[in-house]
N, C-alpha and C positions, 0 to 999 in steps of 0.2 A: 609291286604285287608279289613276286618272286620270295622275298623278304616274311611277307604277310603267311603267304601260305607254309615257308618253312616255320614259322613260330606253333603251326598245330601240330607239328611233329609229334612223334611217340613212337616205343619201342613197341616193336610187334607182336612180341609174345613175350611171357614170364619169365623163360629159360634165358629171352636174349636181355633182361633188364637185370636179371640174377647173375648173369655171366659178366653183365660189363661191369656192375659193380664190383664182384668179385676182383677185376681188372684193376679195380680202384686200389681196394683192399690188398690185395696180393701182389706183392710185389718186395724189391728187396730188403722192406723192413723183414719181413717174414724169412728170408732165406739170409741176409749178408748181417744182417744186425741179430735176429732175436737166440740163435745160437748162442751167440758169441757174449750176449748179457746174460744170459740165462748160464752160462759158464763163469761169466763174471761176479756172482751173483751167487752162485753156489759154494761149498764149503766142501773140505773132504772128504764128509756123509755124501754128500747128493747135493743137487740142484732143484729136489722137486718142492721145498717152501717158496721160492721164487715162482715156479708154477701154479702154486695153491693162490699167491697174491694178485698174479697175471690175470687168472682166469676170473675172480672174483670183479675185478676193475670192466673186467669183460661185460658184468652185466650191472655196475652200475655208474660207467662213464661211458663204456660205446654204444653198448645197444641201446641206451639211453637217449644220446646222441645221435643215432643214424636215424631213431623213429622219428627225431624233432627234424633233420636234415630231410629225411623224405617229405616229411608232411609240408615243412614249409617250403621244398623245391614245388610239390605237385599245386600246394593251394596260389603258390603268383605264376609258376607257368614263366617265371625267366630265371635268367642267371642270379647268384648269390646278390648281388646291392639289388634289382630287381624285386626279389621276391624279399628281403629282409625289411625292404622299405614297407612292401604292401602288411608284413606281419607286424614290424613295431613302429613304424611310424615315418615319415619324413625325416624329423628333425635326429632319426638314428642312421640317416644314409651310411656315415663315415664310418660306422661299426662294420656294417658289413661290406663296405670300401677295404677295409683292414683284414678282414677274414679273406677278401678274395687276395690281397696283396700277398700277405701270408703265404698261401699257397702258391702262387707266383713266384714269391721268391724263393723257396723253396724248389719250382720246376727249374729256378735256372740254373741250381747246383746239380738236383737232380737228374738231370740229361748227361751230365759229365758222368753221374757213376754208372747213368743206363752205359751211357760211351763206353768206360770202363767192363765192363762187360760184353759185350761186344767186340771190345778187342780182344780180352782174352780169348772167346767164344773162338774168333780167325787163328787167333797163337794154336788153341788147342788140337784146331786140328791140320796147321800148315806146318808144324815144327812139335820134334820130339818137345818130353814134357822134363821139366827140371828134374834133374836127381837129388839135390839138396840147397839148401839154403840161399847159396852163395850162386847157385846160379836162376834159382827162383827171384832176389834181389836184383840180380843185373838185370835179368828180365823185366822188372816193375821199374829200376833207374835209367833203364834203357827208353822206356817206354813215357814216363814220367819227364823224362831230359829232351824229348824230340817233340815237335808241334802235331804228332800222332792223337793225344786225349782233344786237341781242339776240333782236330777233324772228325773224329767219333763223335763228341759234343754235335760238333753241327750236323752229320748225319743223322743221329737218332731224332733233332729237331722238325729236319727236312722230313723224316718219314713219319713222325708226328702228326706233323701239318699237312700230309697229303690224304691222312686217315679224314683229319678233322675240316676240311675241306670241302665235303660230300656231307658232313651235318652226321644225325643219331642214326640214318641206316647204316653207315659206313662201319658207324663206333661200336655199333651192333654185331655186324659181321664178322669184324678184324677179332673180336672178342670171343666168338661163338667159335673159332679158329683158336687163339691164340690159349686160351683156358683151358678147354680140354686137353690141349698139345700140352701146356702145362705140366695138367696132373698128370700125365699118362707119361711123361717122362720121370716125375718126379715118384711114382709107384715104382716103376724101373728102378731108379737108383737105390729105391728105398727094401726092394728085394735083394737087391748086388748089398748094398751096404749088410744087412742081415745075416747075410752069409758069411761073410769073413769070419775067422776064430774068435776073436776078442770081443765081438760086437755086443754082443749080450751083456758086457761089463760097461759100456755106453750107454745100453739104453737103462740098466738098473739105477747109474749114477744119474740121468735124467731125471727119473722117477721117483729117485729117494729122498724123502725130504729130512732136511737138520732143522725138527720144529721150535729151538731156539734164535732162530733167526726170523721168524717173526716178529720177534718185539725188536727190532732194527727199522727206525724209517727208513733211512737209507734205499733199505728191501721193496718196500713199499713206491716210496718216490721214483724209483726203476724202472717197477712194476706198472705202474701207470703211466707214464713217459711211453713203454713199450708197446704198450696197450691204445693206446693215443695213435702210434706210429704203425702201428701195423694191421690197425684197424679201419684206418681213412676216416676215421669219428673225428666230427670238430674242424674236416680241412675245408668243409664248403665243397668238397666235392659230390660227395651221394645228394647233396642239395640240388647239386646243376643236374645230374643225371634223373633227379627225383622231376624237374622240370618237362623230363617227357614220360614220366611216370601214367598208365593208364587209370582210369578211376577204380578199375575192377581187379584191381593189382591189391593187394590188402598189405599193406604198410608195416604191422605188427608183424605178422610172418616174413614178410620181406626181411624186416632188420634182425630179426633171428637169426634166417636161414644166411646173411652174409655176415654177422657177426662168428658166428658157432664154425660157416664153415670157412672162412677167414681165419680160426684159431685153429683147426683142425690138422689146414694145411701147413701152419707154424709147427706146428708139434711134429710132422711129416719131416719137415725141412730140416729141426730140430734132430729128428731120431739119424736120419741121413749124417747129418753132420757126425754127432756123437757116436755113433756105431761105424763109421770111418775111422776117425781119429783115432778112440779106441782101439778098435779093429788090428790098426796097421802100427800104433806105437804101441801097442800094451804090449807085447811081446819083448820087449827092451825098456821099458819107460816107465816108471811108480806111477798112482795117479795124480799127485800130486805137481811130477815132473808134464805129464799130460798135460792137464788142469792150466800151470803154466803159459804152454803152446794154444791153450785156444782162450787164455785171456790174454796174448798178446796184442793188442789189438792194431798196433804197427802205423805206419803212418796214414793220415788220416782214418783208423780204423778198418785196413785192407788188409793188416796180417793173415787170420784167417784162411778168406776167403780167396785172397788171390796168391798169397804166398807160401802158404800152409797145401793149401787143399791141391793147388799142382803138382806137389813133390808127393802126398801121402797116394794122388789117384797112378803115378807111377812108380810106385812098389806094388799097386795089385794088378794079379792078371785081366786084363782087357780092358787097361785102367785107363788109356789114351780113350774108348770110346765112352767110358763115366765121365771124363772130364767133359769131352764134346756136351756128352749130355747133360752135364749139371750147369757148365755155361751155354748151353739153351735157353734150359731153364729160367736160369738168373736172369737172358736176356729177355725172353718174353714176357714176367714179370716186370722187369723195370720198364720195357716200356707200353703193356699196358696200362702202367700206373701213372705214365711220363703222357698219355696221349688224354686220359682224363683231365689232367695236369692244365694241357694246353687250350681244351675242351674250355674249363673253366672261365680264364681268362677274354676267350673270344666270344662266348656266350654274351661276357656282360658289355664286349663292347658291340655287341649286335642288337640287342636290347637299347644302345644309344642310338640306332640308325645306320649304323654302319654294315654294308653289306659283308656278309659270313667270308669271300674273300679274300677283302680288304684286311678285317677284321685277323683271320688266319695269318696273314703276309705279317700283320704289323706285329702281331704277337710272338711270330718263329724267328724275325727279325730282332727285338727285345731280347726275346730267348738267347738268343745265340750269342750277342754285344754282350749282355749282361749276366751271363756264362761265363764268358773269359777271361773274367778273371779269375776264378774257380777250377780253370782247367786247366790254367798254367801257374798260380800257385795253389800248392797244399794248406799252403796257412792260412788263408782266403778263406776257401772254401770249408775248412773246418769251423774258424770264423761265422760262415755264413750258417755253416747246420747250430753250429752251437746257439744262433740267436731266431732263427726263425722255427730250427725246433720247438725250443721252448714257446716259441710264439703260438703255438698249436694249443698250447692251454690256454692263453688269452682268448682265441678264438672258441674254444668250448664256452668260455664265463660268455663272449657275445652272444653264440647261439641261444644258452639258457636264458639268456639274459631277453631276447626277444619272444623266446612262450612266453617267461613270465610276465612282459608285459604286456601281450597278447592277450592273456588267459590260461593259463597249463590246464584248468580243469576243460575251459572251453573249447582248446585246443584239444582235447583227448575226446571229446564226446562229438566233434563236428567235424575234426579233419580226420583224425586218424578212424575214432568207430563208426564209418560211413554204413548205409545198407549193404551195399558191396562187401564188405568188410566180413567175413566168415569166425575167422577172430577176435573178439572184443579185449582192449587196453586196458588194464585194472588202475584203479586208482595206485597202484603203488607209483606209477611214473611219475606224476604230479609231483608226487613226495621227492622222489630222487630227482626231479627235473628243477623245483625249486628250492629245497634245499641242498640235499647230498653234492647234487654237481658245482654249485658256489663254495660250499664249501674245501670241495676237492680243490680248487680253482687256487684258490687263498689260502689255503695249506702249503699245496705243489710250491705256487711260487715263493712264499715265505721263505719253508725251507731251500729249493733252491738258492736264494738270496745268501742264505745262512753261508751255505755249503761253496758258493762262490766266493764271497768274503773270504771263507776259513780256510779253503782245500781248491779252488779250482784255480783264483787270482790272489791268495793273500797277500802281496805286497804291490800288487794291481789295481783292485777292485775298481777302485775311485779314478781308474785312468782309463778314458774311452778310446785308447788309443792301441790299450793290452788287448789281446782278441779275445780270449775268456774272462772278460771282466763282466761284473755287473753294470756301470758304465756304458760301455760298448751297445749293450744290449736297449740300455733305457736311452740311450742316444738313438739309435738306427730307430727306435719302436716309435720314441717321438718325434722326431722329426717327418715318420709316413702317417701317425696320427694326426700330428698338427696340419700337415697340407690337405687331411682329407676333412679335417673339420673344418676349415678356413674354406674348401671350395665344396663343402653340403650343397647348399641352395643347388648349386649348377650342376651338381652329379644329379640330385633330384632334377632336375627339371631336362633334363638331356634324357634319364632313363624313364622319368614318368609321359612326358610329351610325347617320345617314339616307341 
């Protein structure tokens, strides 16, 4: 009974369904990655054509996406294979078996970088801050060479699971907390960074776009990757939160207001970053030599943020308490986005029967096994991003893939422009839900494909054994494909029956 009555849960009010998604959304694609591509990505004009691309994908891969993730969490009312089943059918259970896996596998790398963060958060403020390189390095080998990231790992899991344990009020709460503390630290930094001398030459190079880099796919294919990651579009996660969605919640608005301010906050994160670095090497450093330093992007992708940004917050004055606060930040991020994460996966096995306990125990358990290898090596776990990132586009083609069979038009005039609904959806969704997004789908990966081949495994590709190969990826993808389509029937009848 206990079971029955958690399943009519729902978020209380608008601010706390806006705020946990947020939770979703924000997180350290937005602070530890979108910098740092957005630098990659830029030319010695400026960074802002990578912007113009960014934002553009904003509105026709995510908010695209978040409207279809709401609609079809709030119309089955369970976790992603739950409600995917009641939108396209039975015989598509393993699609959204895949979309939730995705994400899972994804939480069990991700907890090591919430980990990561978290440690530093403790470094920063129990011990002085690097003065240069070579001691920011021993720092991160120091740290990286000692069973330290497993034990963060399993922390951040453990506190995870004690949010998600208590169900959507908990998820609610801890959000309604952790979001505001967010941004109210991240305004701070973003005043302190401002004021340094140089900084004004950060935010211009942000800003300024080199509009012959448009006609670069590359640019593009970036751009939507990033857009993907730091959106939460496509993770099946706004789906599980859309499941305790109220009717009088309006859908359209909703995906706006988390889309826009989801990007809002990146550009935040962004300007911080860049009016830092700036800031504190332009005084000594071409921008070029700059430029450089923030597309290093170091092992696994930690230059930056953990190696960079401790030595430059101790050259400015009161820069041990920016650090505190920007690894706050990062940590409250990572793991609002890590407790959605977990959220997800226990949903769908609570929707089998399984009480939300059990459920929590088995999934933080999972979590933590199937972490460690990600925590104790680097190559792993790059490994792991390299192939379940990408796997996030797959999962967009499923979602689309379920309006369209649904109905996109019937799906816009029944789920999303309900009475309730103050806002009404214009047909351009249909348009971009069944076209644009397949399209984007089949493009992405194509070129990726190309780009693996040529530039990321070329004398690899074909070996599933290379970590960035194309191989690797179609191995790992089919083999969780293949057991979820071999055991359909019994995922249906386990999540339909209970």
């Amino acid at each position: 009974m206990a079971e029955l009555k958690k399943s009519g849960e729902r978020f209380t009010t608008k601010w706390g369904l806006i705020l946990s998604v947020l939770g979703i959304a924000v997180g350290t694609g937005n602070i530890w990655r979108f910098p740092r591509i957005a630098a990659q990505n830029g030319t010695e004009d400026g960074a802002g054509a990578f912007l113009i691309a960014w934002i553009t994908f904003l509105f026709i891969w995510s908010v695209p996406l978040i409207i279809a993730e709401y609609g079809i969490g709030r119309n089955g009312r369970k976790g992603v294979v739950g409600s995917y089943i009641k939108m396209a059918g039975k015989r598509f259970a393993w699609m959204g078996g895949f979309v939730s896996f995705v994400a899972t596998a994804i939480m069990f790398y991700y907890s090591v970088v919430a980990g990561w963060c978290a440690y530093y958060l403790t470094e920063s403020v129990l011990y002085a801050l690097p003065q240069n390189s070579s001691e920011a390095e021993l720092v991160w080998n120091g740290f990286q060479n000692s069973m330290l990231p497993s034990l963060f790992h399993g922390l951040m899991i453990f506190l995870g699971g004690l949010v998600i344990l208590k169900g959507v009020k908990s998820i609610e709460r801890i959000n309604k907390i952790l979001i505001p503390s967010l941004l109210f630290v991240l305004l701070i930094s973003l005043v302190k960074a401002l004021s340094l001398p140089q900084s004004g030459a950060g935010v211009a190079y942000l800003f300024t776009p080199d509009w012959n880099t448009l006609t670069e796919p590359r640019l593009w294919l970036e751009a939507l990757t990033q857009n993907a990651w730091d959106t939460g579009a496509a993770w099946g996660l706004i789906l599980t939160y859309g499941a305790y969605m109220r009717m009088k919640d309006d859908i359209t608005i909703s995906a706006f207001q988390t889309g826009i301010g989801n990007n809002i906050i990146s550009l935040i994160a962004a300007i911080i970053i860049f009016s830092t670095v700036f800031g504190i090497l332009g005084s000594h450093m071409t921008n070029s030599e700059i430029l450089d330093v923030m597309k290093t992007s170091g092992p696994a992708s930690t230059g930056l943020t953990f190696m960079w940004m401790p030595q430059l917050f101790n050259e400015m004055a009161g820069g041990r308490i920016f650090a505190v606060l920007f690894f706050l930040g990062l940590t409250f991020a990572a793991f609002s986005s890590l407790i959605s994460m977990i959220e997800l996966a226990t949903k769908v096995f609570v929707d089998m029967g399984i009480t939300r306990k059990k459920a929590t125990y088995a999934v933080c358990a999972a979590g933590f096994l199937f972490g460690l290898p990600s925590a104790i090596s680097l190559e792993i776990f790059a490994n792991q991003d390299f192939v379940w990132g990408v796997g996030l586009m797959v999962s967009g083609g499923l979602i689309s893939f379920s309006v369209i069979t649904f109905g996109a038009e019937k799906f816009r005039t029944t789920l999303v422009n309900t009475e309730e609904s103050s806002v009404k959806l214009g047909r351009w969704w249909v348009f971009v839900i069944k076209y644009i997004v397949p399209v984007q789908v089949i493009t992405l990966l194509s070129w990726w494909i190309w780009l693996s081949a040529t530039s990321f495994a070329p004398d690899s590709w074909y070996n599933p054994l290379s970590p960035f190969s194309v191989a690797t990826v179609f191995l790992q993808w089919g083999m969780v494909m293949g057991l979820l389509k071999f055991y359909n029937s019994k995922i249906v009848a386990k999540t339909i029956v209970n």
